[in-house]
MARKOLSE-249839 format. One line per 4 residues: number of its first residue (from 1); their letters; for each residue z, y, x of N, C-alpha, C, O. Coordinates in Angstrom, 1 decimal, decimal comma, m for minus. Atoms other than C-alpha are relative to their C-alpha. Example, Ala and Ser with C-alpha at 12.3 -4.5 7.8 and 13.67 -1.06 7.14 Angstrom:
1	as	0,0 m1,2 0,9 7,8 m4,5 12,3 0,0 1,2 0,9 0,7 1,2 1,9; 0,0 m1,1 m0,9 7,1 m1,1 13,7 0,8 1,1 m0,8 0,9 2,2 m0,3
// end
This chain:
1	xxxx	1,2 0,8 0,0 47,4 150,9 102,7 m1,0 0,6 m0,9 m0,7 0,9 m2,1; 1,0 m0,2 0,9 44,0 152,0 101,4 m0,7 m0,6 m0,9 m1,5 m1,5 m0,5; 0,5 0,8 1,2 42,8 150,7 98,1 m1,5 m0,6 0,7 m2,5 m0,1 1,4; 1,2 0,8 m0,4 40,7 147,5 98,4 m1,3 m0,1 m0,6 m1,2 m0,6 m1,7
5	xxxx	0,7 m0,5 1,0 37,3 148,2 97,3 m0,9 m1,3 m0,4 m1,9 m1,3 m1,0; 1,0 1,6 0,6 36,1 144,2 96,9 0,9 m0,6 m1,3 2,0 m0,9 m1,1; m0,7 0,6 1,2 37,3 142,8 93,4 0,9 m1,0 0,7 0,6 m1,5 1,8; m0,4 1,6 m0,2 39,7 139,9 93,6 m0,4 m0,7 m0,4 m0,4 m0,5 m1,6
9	xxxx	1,0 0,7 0,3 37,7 136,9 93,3 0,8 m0,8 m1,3 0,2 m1,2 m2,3; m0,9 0,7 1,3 40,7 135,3 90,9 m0,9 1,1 m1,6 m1,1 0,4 m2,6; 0,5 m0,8 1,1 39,0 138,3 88,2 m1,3 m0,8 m0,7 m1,2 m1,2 m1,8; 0,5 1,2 0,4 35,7 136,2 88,2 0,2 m1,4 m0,3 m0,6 m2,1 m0,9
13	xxxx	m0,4 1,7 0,4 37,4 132,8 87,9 0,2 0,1 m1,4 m0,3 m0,6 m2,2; m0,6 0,0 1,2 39,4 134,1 85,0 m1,3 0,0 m0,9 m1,3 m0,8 m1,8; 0,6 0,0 0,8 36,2 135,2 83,6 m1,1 m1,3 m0,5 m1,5 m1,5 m1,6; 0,2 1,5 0,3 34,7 131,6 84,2 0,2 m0,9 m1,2 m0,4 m1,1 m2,3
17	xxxx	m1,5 0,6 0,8 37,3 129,9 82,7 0,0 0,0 m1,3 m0,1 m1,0 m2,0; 0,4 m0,7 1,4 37,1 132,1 79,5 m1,3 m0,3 m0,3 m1,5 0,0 m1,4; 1,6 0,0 0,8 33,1 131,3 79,0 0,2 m1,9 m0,1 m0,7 m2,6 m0,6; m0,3 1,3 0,4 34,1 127,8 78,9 0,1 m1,0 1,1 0,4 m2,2 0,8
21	xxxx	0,1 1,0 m1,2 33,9 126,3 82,9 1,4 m0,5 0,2 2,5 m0,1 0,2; m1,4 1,0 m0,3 36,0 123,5 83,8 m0,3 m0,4 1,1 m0,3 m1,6 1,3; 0,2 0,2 m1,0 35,2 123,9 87,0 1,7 0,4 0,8 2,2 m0,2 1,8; m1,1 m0,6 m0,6 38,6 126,2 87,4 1,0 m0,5 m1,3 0,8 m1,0 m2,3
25	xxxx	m1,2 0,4 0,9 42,3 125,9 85,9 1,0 1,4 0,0 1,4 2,2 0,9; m1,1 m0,8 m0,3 44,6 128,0 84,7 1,5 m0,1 0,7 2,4 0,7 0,5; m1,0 0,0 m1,3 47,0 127,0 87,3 m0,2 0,0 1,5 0,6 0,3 2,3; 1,0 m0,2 m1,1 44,4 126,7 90,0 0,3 1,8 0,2 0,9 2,5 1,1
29	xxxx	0,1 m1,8 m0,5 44,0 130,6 89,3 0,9 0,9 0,2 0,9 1,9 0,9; m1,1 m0,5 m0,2 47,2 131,4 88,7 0,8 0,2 1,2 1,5 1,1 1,6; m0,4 0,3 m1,4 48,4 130,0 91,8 m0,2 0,6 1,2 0,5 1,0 2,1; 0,4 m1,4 m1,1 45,7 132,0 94,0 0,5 1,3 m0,3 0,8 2,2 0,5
33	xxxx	m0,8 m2,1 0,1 47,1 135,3 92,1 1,3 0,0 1,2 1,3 0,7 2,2; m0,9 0,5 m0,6 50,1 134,2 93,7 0,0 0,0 1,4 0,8 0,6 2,1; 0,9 0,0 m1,5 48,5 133,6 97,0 m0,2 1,3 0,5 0,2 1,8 1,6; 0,2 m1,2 m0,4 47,2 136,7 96,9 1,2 1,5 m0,2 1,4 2,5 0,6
37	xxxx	m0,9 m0,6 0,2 49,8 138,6 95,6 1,1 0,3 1,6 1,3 1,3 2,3; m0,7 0,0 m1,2 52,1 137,6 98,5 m0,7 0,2 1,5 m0,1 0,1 2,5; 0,8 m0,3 m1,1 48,9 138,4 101,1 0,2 1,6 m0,4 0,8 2,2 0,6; m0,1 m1,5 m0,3 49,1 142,1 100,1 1,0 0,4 m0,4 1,0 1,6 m0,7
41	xxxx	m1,6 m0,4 m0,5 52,6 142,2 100,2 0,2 0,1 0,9 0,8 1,1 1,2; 0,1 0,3 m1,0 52,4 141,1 103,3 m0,7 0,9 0,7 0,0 1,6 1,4; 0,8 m1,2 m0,5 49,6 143,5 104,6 1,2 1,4 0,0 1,7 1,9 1,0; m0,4 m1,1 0,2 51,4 146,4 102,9 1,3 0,4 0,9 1,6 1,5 1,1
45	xxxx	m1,1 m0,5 m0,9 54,6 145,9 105,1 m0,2 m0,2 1,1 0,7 m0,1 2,0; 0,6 0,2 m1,7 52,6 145,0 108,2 m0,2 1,3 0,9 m0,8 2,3 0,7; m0,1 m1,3 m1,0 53,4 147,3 111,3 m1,4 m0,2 1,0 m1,8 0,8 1,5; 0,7 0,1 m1,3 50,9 146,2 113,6 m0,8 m1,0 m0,3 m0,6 m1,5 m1,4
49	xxxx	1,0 0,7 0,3 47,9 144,0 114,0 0,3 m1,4 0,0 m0,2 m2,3 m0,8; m0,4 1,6 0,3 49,8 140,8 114,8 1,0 m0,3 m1,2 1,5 m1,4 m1,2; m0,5 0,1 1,7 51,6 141,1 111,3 m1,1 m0,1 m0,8 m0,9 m0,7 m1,8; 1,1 0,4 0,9 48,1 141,1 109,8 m0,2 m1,1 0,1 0,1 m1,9 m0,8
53	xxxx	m0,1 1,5 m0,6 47,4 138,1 111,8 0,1 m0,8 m1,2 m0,6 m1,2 m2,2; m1,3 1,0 0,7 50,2 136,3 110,5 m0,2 0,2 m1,3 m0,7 m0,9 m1,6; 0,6 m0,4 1,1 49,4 137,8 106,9 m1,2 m0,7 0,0 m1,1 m1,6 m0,9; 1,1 0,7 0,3 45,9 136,2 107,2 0,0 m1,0 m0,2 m0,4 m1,6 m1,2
57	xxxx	0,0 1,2 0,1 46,6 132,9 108,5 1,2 m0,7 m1,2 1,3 m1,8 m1,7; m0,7 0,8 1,5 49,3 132,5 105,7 m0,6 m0,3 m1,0 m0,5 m1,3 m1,6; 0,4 0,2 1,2 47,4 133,5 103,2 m1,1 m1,5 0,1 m1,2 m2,4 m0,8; 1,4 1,1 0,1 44,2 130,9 104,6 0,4 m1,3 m0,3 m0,1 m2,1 m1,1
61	xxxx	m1,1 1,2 0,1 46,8 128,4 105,0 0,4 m0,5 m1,2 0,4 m1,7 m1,3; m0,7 m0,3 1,5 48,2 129,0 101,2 m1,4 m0,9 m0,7 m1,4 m1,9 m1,4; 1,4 0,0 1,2 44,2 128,8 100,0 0,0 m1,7 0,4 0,1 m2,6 m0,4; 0,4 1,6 m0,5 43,7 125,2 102,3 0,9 m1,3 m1,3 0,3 m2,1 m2,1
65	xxxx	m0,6 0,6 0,9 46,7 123,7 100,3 0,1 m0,4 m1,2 0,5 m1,4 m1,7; 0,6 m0,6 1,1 45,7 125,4 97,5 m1,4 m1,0 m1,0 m1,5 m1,4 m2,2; 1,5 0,8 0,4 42,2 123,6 97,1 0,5 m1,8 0,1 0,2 m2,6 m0,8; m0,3 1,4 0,2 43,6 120,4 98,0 0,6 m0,2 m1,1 0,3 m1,2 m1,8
69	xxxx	m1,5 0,2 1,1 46,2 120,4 95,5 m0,8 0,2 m1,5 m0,1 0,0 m2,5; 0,6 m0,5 0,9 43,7 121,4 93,0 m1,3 m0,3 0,0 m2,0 0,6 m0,5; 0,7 0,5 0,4 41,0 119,3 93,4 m1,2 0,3 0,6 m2,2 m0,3 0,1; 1,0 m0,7 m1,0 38,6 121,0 95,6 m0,8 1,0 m0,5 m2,0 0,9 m0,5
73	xxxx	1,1 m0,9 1,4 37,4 123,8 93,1 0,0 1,4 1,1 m0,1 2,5 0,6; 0,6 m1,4 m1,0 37,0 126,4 96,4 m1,4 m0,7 0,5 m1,4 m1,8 1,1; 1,7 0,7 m0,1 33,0 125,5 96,7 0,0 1,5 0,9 0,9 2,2 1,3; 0,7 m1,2 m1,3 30,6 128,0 98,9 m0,1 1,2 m0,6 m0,3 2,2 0,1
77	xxxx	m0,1 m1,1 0,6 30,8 130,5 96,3 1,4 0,7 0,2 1,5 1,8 0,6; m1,6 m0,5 m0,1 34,7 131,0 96,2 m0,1 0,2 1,1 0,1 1,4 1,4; m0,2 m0,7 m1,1 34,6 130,8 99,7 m0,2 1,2 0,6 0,5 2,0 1,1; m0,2 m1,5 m0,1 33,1 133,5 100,2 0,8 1,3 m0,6 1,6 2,1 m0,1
81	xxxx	m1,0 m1,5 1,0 34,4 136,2 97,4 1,7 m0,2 1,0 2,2 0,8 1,6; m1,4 0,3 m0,5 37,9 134,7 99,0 m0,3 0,8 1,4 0,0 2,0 1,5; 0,0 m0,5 m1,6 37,2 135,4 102,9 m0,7 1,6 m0,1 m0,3 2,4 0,8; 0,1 m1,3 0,4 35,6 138,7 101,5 0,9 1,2 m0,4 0,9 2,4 m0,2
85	xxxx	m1,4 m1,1 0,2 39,0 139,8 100,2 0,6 0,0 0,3 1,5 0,8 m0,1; m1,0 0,2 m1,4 40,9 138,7 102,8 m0,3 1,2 0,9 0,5 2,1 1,2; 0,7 m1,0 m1,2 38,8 140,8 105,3 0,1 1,3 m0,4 0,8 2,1 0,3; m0,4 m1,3 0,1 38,5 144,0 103,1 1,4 0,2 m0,3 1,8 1,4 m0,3
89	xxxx	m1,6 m0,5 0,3 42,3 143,8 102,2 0,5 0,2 1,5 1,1 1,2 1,8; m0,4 0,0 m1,5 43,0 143,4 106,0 m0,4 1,1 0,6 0,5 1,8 1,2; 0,6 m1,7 0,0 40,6 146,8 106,6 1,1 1,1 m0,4 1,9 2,0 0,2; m1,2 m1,4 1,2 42,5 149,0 103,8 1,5 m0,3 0,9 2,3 0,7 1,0
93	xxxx	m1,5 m0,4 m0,6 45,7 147,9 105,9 m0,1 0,5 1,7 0,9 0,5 2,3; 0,6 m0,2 m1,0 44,0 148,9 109,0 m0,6 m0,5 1,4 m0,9 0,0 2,5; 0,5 0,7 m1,0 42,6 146,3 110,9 m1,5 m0,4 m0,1 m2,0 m0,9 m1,1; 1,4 0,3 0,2 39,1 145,8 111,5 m0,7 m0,8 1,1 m0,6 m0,4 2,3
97	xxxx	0,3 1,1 m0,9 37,5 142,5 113,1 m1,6 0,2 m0,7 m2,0 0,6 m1,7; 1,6 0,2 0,6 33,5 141,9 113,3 0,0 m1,6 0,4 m0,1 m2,1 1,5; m0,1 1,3 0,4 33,7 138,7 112,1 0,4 m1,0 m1,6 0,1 m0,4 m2,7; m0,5 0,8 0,7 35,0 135,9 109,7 2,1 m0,2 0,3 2,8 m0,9 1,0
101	xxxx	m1,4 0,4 m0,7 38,7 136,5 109,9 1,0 m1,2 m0,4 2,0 m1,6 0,2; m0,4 1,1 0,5 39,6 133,6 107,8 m0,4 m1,4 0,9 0,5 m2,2 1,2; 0,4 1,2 m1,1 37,7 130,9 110,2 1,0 m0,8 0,8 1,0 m2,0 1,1; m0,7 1,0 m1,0 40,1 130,1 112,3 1,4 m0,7 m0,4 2,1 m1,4 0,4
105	xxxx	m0,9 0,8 0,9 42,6 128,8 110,0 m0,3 m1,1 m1,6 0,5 m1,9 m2,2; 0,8 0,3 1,6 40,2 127,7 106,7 m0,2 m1,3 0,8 m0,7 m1,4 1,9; 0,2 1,7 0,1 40,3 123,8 106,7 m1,2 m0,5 m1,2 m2,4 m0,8 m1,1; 0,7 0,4 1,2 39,2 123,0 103,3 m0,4 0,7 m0,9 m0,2 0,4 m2,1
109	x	0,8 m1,1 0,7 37,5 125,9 101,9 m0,7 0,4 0,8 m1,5 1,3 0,6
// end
């Protein structure tokens, strides 16, 4: 897999967080590391395009529950950075969609 060249958006939250916003939590953020963590695990041992797939809609799936569970602190900003590093981490493992590849699983983010 080719290194992802979009930050992970968890890096801005932390930095949030740290200037004093209590918009995010440190279990909120910890939780997406986690999320994401197990999305580019998942990428990295993906043979084929429908293992990305399945890698995407886990991860979107992960974020939906994710936001619920935590109060709804994925707004229009996170959304994006998030579906940003879904898409380029999904690239670097070699799949390339022109589109929104998170859309068709994203509920509540």
């Amino acid at each position: 897999m080719e290194p992802i060249k979009t930050p992970r958006p968890t890096i801005g939250w932390k930095a949030q967080l740290d200037d004093g916003s209590e918009f995010f939590t440190e279990e909120s953020i910890a939780a997406a590391d986690v999320l994401l963590d197990n999305y580019i695990a998942a990428l990295q041992g993906a043979t084929n395009e429908r293992t990305i797939w399945k890698a995407i809609e886990t991860a979107v799936k992960g974020f939906d529950k994710l936001n619920i569970d935590h109060d709804y602190f994925i707004e229009t900003t996170e959304r994006e950075d998030l579906a940003e590093y879904i898409q380029k981490a999904a690239e670097a493992a070699g799949m390339f969609y022109d589109g929104d590849v998170t859309e068709e699983w994203r509920e509540e983010w």
